[in-house]
C-alpha positions, 0 to 999 in steps of 0.5 A: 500500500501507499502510505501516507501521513494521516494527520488527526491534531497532535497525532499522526493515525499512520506510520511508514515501516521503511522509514522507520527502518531508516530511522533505525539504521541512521541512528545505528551509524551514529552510535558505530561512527563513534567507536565502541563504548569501552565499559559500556554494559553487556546485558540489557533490559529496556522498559519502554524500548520501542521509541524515543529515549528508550529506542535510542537506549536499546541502539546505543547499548547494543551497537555501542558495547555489543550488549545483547538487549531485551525489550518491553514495550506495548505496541500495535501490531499490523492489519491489512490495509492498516499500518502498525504504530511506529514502535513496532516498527522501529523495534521490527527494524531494530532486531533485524540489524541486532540480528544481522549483527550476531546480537542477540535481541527479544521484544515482549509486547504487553502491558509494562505495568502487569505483574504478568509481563515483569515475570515474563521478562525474568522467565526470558532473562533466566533462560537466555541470559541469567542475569542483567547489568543494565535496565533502563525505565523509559516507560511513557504511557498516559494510563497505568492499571495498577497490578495490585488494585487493579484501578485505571489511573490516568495522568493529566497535563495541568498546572497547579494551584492556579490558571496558566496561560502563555504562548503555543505554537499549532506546529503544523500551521505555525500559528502562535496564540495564546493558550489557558490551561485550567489547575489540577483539581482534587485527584489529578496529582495523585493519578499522575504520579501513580501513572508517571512517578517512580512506584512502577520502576521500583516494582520492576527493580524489586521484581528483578532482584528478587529473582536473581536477575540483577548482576553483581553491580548492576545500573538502573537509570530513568529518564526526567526533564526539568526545562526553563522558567517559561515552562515551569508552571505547565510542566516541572511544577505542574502534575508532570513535575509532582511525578518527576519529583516522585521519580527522582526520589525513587532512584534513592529508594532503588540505590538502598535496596541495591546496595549489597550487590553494589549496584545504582539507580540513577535518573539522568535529566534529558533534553527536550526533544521533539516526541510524541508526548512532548507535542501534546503539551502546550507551550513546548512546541514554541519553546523546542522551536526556539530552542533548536534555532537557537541550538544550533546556530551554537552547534549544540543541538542533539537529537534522541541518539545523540543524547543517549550515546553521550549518556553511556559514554561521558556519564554512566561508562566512563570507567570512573564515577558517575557526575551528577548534580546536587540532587544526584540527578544525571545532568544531559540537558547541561548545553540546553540549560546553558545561561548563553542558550537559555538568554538568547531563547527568552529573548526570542520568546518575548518577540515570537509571533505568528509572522516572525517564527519561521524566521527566528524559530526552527519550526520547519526543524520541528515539524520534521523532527515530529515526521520522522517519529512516524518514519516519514520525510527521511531521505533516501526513502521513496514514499511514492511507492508500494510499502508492506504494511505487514511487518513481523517482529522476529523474536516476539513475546506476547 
């Protein structure tokens, strides 16, 4: 079939498997272009591995240090005449080059939150691999069952204790206008920790030790971001912040239980990138639009892969010890928060109008960006012709 973008506001309803075979393979490249990450781990477990942060984890583990990788995450499978969401694709292409690599690598598609899928992914550990040095927690779903009470919880994007209205950005148009969010009322807080925050990586982390899966020394990392005043208010000290907050207190918790075999939990702080959730809140589209004209102009700008191989090679596996900041937090978004860059994105955002923002914004860098999670607008890719929609997994759990 001829597959093309159907777009339904934030969301792209199609995904391309060529195109996100290519996204796959560019993203391979880089990590091998910069030679082999010489402590890097050797045994993975990815939690949320089929896009993203998660995605570029699985890549630069296994194409950085030839880990063997196992990954969790919960995709759409295919349809004739229906295209599967883009993280089956992506995970469809990345174990068809781990295995042309000799790597080993297995996908289990379900529920990360079940207590069903967690022994599933110890039985696979167990039987292939024994024991794991590394599980990344890259989990991004807007709705958590909890697996003991069996309640639906589902996060909200809101601010607290007040209105909040600033600048957004339609990035498909590149209209600004002015946006109103309403305040968390009673509950909202709650439900997007439990969805967001820290408890779920502690039960996977406790499921795992308590099996023996955990190796000698073992690191655990997740992902956070913090951002700059304009967004504070909607997101670091909005419900998402409270979850944040919630999970980077977790990593301590993690770090005791994990002390007598001598392993770490680390949350590593990221930069903001283009992604499927970060286009769904507002004022973030305008703020990374600014942030990458103005990122790039310095020669800063990195994408997911680039984030992520800087990561494992300048902070988890440099053979010393870990640098984190005054909280303990890893700190990855240190050239975004940069006082050279975060001036000069103020100074833009004060003037951001509807007529400027092509010029002083990088809102056709954005647009693309958020293409490309979908696997389209990659060259070298020709979408005029027939794609098979029906793309299998090779080594599929489900």
């Amino acid at each position: 079939m001829i597959i093309e973008p159907r777009m339904r506001g934030f969301i792209c309803l199609t995904a391309h498997p060529v195109g996100a075979a290519q996204s796959v393979k560019n993203q391979i490249e880089y990590v091998k272009s910069h030679g082999e990450i010489a402590n890097g781990p050797k045994k993975v477990l990815v939690v949320g591995a089929s896009t993203g942060f998660g995605l570029a984890s699985r890549i630069t583990a296994a194409f950085g240090s030839n880990a063997a990788t196992v990954g969790v995450f919960f995709e759409k499978e295919p349809a004739e005449g229906k295209t599967a969401t883009p993280g089956w694709y992506n995970s469809a292409a990345f174990e068809t080059e781990a295995h042309a690599a000799g790597l080993y690598a297995k996908s289990i598609n379900g529920d990360a939150f079940s207590n069903e899928v967690k022994q599933q992914t110890i039985d696979i550990i167990k039987s292939d691999l024994g024991q794991v040095d590394l599980v990344v927690y890259s989990l991004a779903s807007p709705v958590r069952q909890h697996p003991v009470t069996g309640v639906l919880h589902r996060s909200v994007l809101k601010p607290i204790g007040g209105v909040f209205s600033n600048k957004t950005v339609d990035f498909h148009t590149g209209k600004v206008s002015e946006v109103t969010i309403q305040p968390a009322v009673e509950g909202d807080i709650e439900n997007t920790v439990t969805v967001m925050g820290g408890e779920d990586w502690a039960m996977w982390i406790d499921a795992l030790k308590e099996a023996g899966v955990l190796a000698e020394g073992a690191t655990t990392v997740a992902y956070s971001y913090i951002g700059p005043s304009v967004t504070e208010a909607v997101y670091r000290k909005g419900t998402i912040g409270r979850a944040k907050d919630h999970l980077e207190a977790t990593a301590f918790e993690i770090s005791d239980k994990l002390k007598d075999i001598n392993g770490k939990a680390y949350v590593s702080v990221n930069k903001a990138l283009v992604t499927q959730a970060s286009s769904a809140i507002p004022v973030i589209p305008l703020y990374i639009s600014l942030l990458y004209k103005t990122m790039k102009e310095m020669g800063l700008h990195e994408g997911t892969i680039e984030q992520i191989d800087r990561l494992y090679r300048e902070r988890l596996y440099t053979g010393g010890e870990v640098p984190v900041d005054e909280q303990g937090r890893i700190r990855i978004d240190d050239w975004e928060m940069r006082d050279d860059v975060q001036a000069k994105v103020s100074e833009l955002w004060a003037k951001a109008d509807t007529e400027n923002l092509a010029e002083i914004g990088d809102l056709e860098g954005y647009r693309k960006d958020f293409y490309n999670l979908f696997g389209f607008e990659f060259e070298g890719v020709d979408y005029a012709a027939d794609a098979n929609e029906m793309v299998n997994i090779e080594s599929i759990e489900k």
